[in-house]
Structures are given as C-alpha cells and as structure tokens.
C-alpha positions in Angstrom: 84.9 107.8 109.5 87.3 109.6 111.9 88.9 112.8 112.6 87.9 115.0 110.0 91.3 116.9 109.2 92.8 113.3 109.3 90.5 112.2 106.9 90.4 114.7 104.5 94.6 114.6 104.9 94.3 111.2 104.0 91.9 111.8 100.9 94.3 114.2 99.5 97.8 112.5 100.2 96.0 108.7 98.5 94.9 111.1 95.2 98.1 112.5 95.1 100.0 108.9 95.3 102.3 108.0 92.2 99.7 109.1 89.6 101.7 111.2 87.5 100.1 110.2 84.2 96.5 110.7 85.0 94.6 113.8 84.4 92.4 115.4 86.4 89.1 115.3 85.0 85.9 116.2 87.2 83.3 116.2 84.0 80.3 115.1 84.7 79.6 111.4 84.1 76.7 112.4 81.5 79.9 114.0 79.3 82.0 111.4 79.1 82.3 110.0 75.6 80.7 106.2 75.8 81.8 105.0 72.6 85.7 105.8 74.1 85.1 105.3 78.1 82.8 102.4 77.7 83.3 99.3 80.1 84.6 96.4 79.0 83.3 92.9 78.2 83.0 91.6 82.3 85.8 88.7 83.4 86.7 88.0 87.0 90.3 87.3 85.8 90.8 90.7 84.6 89.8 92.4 87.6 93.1 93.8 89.6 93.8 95.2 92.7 95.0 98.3 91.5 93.9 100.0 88.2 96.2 103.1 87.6 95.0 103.5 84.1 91.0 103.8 85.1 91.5 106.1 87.9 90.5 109.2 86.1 86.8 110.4 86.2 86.5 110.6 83.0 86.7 106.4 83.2 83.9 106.1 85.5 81.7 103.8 83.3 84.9 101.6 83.7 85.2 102.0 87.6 82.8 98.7 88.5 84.5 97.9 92.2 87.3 100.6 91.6 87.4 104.0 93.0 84.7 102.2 96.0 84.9 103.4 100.2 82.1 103.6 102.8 79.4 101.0 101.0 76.0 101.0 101.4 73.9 98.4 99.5 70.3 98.1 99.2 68.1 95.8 96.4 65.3 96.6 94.4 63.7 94.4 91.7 66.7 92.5 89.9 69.3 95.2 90.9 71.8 95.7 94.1 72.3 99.2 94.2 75.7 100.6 96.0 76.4 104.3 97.5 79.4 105.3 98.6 82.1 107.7 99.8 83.5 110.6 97.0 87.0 109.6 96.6 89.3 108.3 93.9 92.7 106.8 93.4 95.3 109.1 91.7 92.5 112.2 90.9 89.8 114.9 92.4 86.9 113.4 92.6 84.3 115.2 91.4 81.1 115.6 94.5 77.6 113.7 94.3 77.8 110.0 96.1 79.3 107.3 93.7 76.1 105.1 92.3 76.7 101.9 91.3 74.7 98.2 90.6 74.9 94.7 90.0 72.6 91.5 89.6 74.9 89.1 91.5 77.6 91.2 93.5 80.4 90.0 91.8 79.6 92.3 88.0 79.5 96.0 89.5 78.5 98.6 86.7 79.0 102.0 87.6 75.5 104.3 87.3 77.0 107.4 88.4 76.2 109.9 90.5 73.3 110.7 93.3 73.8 114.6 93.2 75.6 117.3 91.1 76.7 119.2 94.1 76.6 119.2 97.6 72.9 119.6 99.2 72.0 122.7 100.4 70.9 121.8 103.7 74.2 120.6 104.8 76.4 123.0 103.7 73.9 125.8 104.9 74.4 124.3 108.7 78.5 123.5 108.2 78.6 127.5 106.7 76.4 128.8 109.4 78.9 127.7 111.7 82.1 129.0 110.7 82.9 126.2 108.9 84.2 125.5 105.6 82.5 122.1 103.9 84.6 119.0 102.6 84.3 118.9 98.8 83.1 115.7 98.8 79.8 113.1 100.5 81.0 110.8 103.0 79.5 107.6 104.2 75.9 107.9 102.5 73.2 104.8 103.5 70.7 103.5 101.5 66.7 102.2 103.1 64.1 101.5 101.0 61.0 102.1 102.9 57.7 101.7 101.1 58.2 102.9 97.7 60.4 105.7 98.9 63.9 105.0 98.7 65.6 107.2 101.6 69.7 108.1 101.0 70.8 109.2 104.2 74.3 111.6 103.6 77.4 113.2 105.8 79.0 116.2 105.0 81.9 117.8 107.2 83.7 120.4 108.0 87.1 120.4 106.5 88.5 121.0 109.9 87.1 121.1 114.0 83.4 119.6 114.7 81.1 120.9 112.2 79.1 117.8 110.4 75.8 117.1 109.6 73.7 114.1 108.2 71.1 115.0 106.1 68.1 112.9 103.9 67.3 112.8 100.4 64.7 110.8 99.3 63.3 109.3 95.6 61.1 107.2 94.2 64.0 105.7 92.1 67.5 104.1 93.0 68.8 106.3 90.5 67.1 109.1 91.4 66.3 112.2 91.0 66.8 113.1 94.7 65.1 115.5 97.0 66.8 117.0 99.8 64.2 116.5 103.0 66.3 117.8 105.9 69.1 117.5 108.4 68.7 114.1 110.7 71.4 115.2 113.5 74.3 117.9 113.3 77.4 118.6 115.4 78.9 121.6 116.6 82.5 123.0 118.2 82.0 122.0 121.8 78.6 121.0 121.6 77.0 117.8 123.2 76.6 114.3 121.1 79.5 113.0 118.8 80.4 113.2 115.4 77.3 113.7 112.7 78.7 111.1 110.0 78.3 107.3 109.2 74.8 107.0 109.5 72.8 103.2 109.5 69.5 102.7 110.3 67.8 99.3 111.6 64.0 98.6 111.6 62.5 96.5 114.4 59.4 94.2 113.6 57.8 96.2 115.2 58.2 98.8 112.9 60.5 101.4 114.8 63.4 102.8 112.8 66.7 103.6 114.7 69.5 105.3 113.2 73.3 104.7 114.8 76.1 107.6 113.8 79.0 109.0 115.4 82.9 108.5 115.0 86.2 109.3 116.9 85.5 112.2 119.8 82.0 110.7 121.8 82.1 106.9 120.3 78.9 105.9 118.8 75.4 107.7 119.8 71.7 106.1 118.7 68.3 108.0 117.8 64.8 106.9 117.1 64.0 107.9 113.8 59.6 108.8 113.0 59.3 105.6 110.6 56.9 108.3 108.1 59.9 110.8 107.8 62.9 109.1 107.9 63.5 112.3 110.5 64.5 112.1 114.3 61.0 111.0 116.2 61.7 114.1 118.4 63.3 117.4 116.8 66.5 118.8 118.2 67.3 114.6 119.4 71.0 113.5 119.4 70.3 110.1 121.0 72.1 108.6 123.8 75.8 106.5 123.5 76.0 103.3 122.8 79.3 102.0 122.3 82.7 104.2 123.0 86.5 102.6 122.6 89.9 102.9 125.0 92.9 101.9 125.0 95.3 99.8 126.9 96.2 102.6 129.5 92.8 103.7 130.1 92.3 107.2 127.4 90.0 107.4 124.9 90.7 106.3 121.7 88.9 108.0 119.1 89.3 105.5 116.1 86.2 104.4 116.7 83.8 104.5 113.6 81.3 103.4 110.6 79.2 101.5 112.2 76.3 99.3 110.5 73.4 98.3 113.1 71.3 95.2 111.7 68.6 92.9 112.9 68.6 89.0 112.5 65.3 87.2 112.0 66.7 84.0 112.9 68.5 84.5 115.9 66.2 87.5 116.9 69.4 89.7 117.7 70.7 93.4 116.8 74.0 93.2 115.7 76.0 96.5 115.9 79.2 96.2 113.4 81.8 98.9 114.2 85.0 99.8 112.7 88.5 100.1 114.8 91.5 101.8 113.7 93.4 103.6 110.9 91.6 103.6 107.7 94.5 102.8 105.3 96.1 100.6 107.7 94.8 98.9 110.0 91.0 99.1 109.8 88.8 95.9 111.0 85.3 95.0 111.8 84.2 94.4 115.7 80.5 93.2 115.7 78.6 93.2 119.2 74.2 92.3 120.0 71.8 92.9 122.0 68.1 91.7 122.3 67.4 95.6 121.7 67.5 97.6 119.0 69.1 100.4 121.6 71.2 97.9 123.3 73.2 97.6 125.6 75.2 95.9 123.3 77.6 93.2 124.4 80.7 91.9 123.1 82.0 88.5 122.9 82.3 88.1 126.9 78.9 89.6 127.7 80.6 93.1 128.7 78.7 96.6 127.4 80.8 97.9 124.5 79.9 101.4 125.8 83.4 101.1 127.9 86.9 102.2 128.1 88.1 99.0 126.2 89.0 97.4 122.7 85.9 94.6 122.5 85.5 92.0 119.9 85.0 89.4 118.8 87.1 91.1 115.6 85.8 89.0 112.2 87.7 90.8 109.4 91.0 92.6 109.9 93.9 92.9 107.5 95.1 89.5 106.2 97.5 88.6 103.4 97.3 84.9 101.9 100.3 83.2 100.4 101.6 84.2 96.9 99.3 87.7 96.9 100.7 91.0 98.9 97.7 91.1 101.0 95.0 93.4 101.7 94.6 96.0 104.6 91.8 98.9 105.4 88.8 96.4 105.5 86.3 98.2 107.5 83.6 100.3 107.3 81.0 97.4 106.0 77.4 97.8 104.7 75.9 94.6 105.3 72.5 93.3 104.3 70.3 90.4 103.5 69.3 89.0 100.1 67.6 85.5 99.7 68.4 84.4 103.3 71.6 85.1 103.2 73.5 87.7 104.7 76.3 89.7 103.1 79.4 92.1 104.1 80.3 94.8 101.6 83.4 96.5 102.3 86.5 98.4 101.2 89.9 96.3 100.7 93.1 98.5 100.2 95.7 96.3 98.5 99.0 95.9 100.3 101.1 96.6 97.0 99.5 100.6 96.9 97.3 100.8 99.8 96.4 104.3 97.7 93.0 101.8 96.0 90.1 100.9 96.6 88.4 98.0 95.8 85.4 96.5 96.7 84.8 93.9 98.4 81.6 91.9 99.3 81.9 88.2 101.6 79.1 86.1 102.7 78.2 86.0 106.1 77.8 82.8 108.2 76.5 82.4 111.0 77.9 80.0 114.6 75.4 78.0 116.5 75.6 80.7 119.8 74.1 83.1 116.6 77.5 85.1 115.9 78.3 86.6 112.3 81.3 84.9 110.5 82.7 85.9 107.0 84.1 84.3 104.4 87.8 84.3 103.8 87.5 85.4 100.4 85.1 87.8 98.3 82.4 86.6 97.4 82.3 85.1 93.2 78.5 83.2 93.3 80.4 80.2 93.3 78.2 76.9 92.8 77.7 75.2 96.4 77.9 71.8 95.7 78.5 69.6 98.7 81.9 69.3 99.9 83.2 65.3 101.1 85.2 63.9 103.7 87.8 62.9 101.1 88.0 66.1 99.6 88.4 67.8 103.1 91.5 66.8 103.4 94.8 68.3 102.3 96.7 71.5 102.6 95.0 74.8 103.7 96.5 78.0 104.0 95.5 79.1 107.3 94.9 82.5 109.1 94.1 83.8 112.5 93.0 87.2 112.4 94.8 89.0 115.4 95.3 93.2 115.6 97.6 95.3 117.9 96.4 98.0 119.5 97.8 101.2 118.9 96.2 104.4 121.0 96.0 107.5 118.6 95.4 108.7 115.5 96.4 107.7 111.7 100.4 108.5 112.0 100.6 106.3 115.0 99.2 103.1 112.9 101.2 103.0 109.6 101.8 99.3 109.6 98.7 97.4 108.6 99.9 94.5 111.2 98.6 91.9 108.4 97.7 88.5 109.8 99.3 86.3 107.4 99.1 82.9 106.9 100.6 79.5 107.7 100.2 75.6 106.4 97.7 73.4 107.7 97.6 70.2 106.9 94.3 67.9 107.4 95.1 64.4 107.2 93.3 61.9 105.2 93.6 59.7 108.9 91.8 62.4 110.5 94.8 64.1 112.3 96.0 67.6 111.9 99.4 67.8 110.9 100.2 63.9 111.5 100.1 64.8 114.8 97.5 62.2 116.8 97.1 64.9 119.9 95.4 66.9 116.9 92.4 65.8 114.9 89.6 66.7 112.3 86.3 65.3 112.3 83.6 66.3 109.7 79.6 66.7 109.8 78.9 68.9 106.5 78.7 71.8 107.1 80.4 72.1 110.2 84.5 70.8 110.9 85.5 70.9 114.0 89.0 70.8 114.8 90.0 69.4 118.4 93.8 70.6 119.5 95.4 69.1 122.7 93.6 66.3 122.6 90.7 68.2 122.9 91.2 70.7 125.1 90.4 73.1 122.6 87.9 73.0 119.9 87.7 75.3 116.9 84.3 75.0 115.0 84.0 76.1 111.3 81.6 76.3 108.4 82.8 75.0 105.3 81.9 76.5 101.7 83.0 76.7 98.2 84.8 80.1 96.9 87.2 81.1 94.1 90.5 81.6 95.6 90.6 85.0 94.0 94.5 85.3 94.8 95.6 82.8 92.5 92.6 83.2 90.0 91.0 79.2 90.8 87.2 79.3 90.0 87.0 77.2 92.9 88.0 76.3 95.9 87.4 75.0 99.8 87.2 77.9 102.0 86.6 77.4 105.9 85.3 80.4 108.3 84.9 80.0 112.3 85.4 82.0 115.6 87.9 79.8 118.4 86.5 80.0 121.8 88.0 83.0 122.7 86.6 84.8 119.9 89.1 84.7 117.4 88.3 84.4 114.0 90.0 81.8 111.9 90.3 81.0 108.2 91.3 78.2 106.2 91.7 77.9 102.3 92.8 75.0 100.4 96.0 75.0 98.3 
C-alpha cells in the first residue's frame, strides 16, 4: 500500500467520484434483502468495467469481481476463496475484509465479510499510540496451514507511522475468526518500515517467512514459528530486503504489496512487488533468489535492495485497441492450483479509474524460469492446440514500458498506458512482409527474430477470450525480450 494519508485521501476522493445517485448503505451483509439484492444468473458478456448501479453495500451479493483491491487467494476443497482490501466505488464501505469465492476464477460470488468490526488487537496498538485507526482492513493474506486457515490483516493509522499486522485464525474460510495477535507493528520514528501488506512463503523445509512493508524503509522479511503463524522471535521486525530510488538517486517510497512465492519446478523464490501510484500507474516488478530471505535479484543479477527502479516489469497499465484501457494493476496475490500458477490483481478501468475490478491471469513461465502473464484475464478457455496456419495473421501488439516519476500520487496522474500497435505474421513466415523479420513456430513457443536475427523475442502461445471485444476465443501470446521487457500479442 503506500503512504497512509495518501491512501486513505485516495479511498475517500474514488467513493466520492460521480456517484450522485447511490446511497450510502453500511448494513450488514446478513440484512440485506436476498429476494431484492440477489445476484444474477452468471454471463461473462454482462460483466462491465464499471457498475455504478451495484456499487452500494447493500448490493454486495451482486459485487462478484466489483468493489475488489489488495487480493489474496487461497483454495480449499472445490472453492477459491478471495480476501481483500475495504473499499468501494461511489460509497462507505462498511469494515470487516471483503470475502468472496469461486470454482473456476472467472464466476466470483460474493460471501461477505471476515469481521464485523475492526480487531481489537490492532486498534488497541494504533490507539495506544496516539493514533487514530483507518475505518477500514487493508491488504489481508490468506495461508492455510494444517487445518487452520490463518488471515493475516493491516490496520493503519489515518495519518503518520502507526500500523500494525495482526492474525486471525479459523477452522473455516468463512469463518468465524479469532484474533491471535499482532505479527509486527510500526511506530513514529521507530526502526523497520511500514506494518502492512503482509505475504507469507513456506520453504520445503517447512520454514514460514512473512514479507511486509511499503513506501518509507522499502520491503523488510521475518521468520514466522510455522505452529503460530507469530514472529519465531518476539519483538522481530526482520531485516530489508528490497528498497526503490529514483533516477536522481532519492528514495522513492512507492514501493509496496509485495507477494513472496516459492516455485517447485524451478526451485526459486520469487518476490513480486508493486511500483507506483495506485490509480495510475501501478505495475508488477517480480525478482528471485535461491533463498527464501534473498538476496533477491532482478533481471540483470543486481540486489533489488538498492537505490534503483529494477525489473523485469510483467504487468503495467495497457490499453488494447477498441477498449479505453485499464491502469492500477498491481498489488497481486498469486498462487498455484493444478500446476498452474495464477496472478490475481486489481484492474482500474481507464473510462473511471474510480472501479475496481478483478482481475486474475495465468502465469507462464520462460525457459531461464521467469514468471510471464497472460495478456488478458483469465476465462478457463479450452486449450486446444494452436497450428502453424492459424498463427498467422494480425495481432494487436503491446510492449509494456513505464516512466518513472519520483514522488508521491499527485506527481503520477497519467497512467502512461502502453497501448498497442499492428503486427502482422505472415503466412511466408515474415513479420510484416518484411524478410529481415521472421516468425518461426515450435508449439508452444514462437519466436520472433528482428534484424535478421539480431534480436530474438521468445513467447508462449495460449488460447484466451479477448475480453475487450467479448470473442470466447482467441490467440493470445506472452514473452519477456532480452532486455526484460515484457511483450504481448493478441489476434484480431
């Protein structure tokens, strides 16, 4: 998350955007009439980018991916269950971490809430300070460990350093929740960073570490006692990991919501972080290490705990001919079903960046083991194998490219969208008609040479619905160039 006076600003200028005719309404969910509030029958067509008419509380069995910021997604049985940030579009929303669950990630259904207020714990340490707390959960994550199901929670200050993240824990996904004590806090002045956006990864070993922080310190770790879910040692901040800078050398704190991971197959740690403005200009950096407490390194090898923007940058704001684009796509929760991994995200539509929809891609993976996601969200579209022939035609193209802007959120207004362009693969195997530039194809890798060669982009082809002109189907094409640059390609 950020700054917190920034981010509770931004919270209360987005509800107040354009949404004269809706009513505030912070009932609990258990009072709102079904047989009037009800959600509808489920089609992917009808889902919008923006939904003025649902925004209310009082339509939260109607939310789905509406009203959705700061994911975290865990699965249990048949269900994914998601947890996220208390905020709405247009309205107050009422304080408890949003619940919500689906059987394929693409029908949401909105459960409710975790809490029916804000836990104890947290608001005893913000209080005890001289602080005054948010009015509202930030950035919850979600473990299952055992049979225990461990919700890990921020709660801020409404201004200066005063945050905490604090641990419920159930037997259930839907609760009820117990309140189990305060992981790491923050103080005015004191040492560490920021006490929000927690994530935890487990080692094979069995070793649970949790990664937090945002904006003034960069990104601290802590070794969590696997039978708690607590710090290993009481009183432990952890140690940085990963800070930001800027182009002439200061600190720049937008620097946040992080989600730390573990790969089985490439026997990595992969720490995701988010860069920038949260309406604007937020994008996902993702860096590894062969240990769980790093160093981490970014594309170049270099230790992301620096004075530097790292990268590579996989998902940044992009817009796609004939839609208006989508910007704030950060702060991911990403997880592994099936042997597949997945990115679950907020998108902000260009039109009104005010909503917030969700958003969850597949993630692929290059040969050197780097993450890749999809250009488009992700519909559980049926993978049959894609030909030669059928390669070839028009794609709408995208580099994803961000400029760096030191500061805070009035300094990045302008999501800086990475739009795209035409390119044409040739049935004859060139690119563009143009024999210095060529295609070749070896499912489910294409690799396009440029310069006769010179310069080779690799990228993993996949079947999608092109959800910006409502096709149930189409190609889709995902790859980092070899200076780290993530491209995209989808067919027209």
């Amino acid at each position: 998350m950020m700054n917190i006076f920034r981010r509770v600003l931004t919270y209360t200028l987005l509800s107040a955007t354009l949404l004269t005719s809706c009513q505030e309404d912070d009932e609990p969910l258990t009072e709102v009439d079904p047989e009037i509030f009800a959600p509808k029958p489920f089609s992917l067509d009808a889902l919008s980018d923006t939904y003025p008419q649902l925004a209310s509380n009082a339509f939260a069995l109607q939310w789905g991916p509406y009203n959705l910021h700061d994911p975290s997604i865990v699965k249990d049985g048949e269900w994914y269950y998601c947890y996220s940030t208390d905020v709405a579009y247009g309205t107050t929303a009422r304080v408890g971490i949003m619940v919500r669950r689906s059987k394929d990630l693409v029908d949401w259904q909105y459960v409710g809430w975790a809490l029916n207020s804000l836990p104890a714990l947290g608001v005893q340490h913000i209080t005890s300070n001289g602080g005054t707390p948010v009015q509202g959960l930030w950035a919850p994550y979600i473990m299952k460990v055992g049979g225990e199901f461990r919700l890990y929670y921020s709660l801020a200050a409404t201004q200066g350093r005063v945050s905490a993240i604090g641990l419920l824990t159930s037997s259930s996904p839907e609760g009820p929740w117990t309140e189990k004590g305060l992981v790491v806090t923050s103080v005015e002045g004191g040492p560490g960073t920021n006490a929000i956006d927690p994530s935890v990864v487990v080692t094979p070993a069995g070793q649970h570490w949790m990664v937090y922080g945002s904006s003034w310190d960069g990104l601290f770790e802590l070794q969590l006692n696997p039978a708690t879910g607590l710090p290993l040692n009481s009183g432990d901040k952890g140690v940085r990991i990963a800070r930001r800078g800027s182009t002439n050398g200061q600190v720049n704190g937008n620097l946040e919501g992080a989600e730390i991971i573990y790969n089985p197959q490439t026997n990595m740690y992969y720490l995701f972080a988010s860069y920038d403005w949260l309406s604007t200009k937020y994008n996902v950096r993702v860096f590894r290490s062969s240990s769980p407490n790093g160093p981490f390194l970014d594309w170049n090898g270099v230790n992301v705990d620096n004075l530097a923007d790292n990268g590579p940058m996989i998902l940044s704001p992009y817009k796609f001919s004939n839609h208006g684009g989508w910007q704030g796509v950060a702060h991911p929760s990403v997880f592994q079903s099936n042997g597949k991994f997945f990115m679950a995200h907020q998108g902000r539509p260009g039109v009104n960046p005010g909503f917030m929809v969700m958003h969850v891609r597949e993630i692929f993976w290059t040969p050197e083991g780097w993450p890749m996601v999809s250009p488009e969200r992700f519909a559980n579209v049926e993978q049959t194998p894609v030909t030669t022939e059928e390669l070839a035609g028009v794609y709408d193209q995208i580099v994803l490219t961000q400029t760096v802007v030191p500061g805070f959120g009035n300094e990045q207004t302008d999501p800086n969208f990475s739009t795209s362009f035409e390119t044409n693969l040739m049935a004859n195997g060139t690119i563009n008609g143009d024999p210095n530039n060529t295609w070749v194809y070896d499912a489910p890798w294409l690799t396009l040479r440029w310069a006769g060669g010179m310069f080779l982009d690799k990228m993993h082809v996949s079947r999608e619905r092109d959800w910006e002109n409502k096709k149930p189907s189409t190609i889709v094409m995902t790859g980092l160039n070899g200076g780290g640059l993530a491209i995209w390609m989808k067919k027209k």
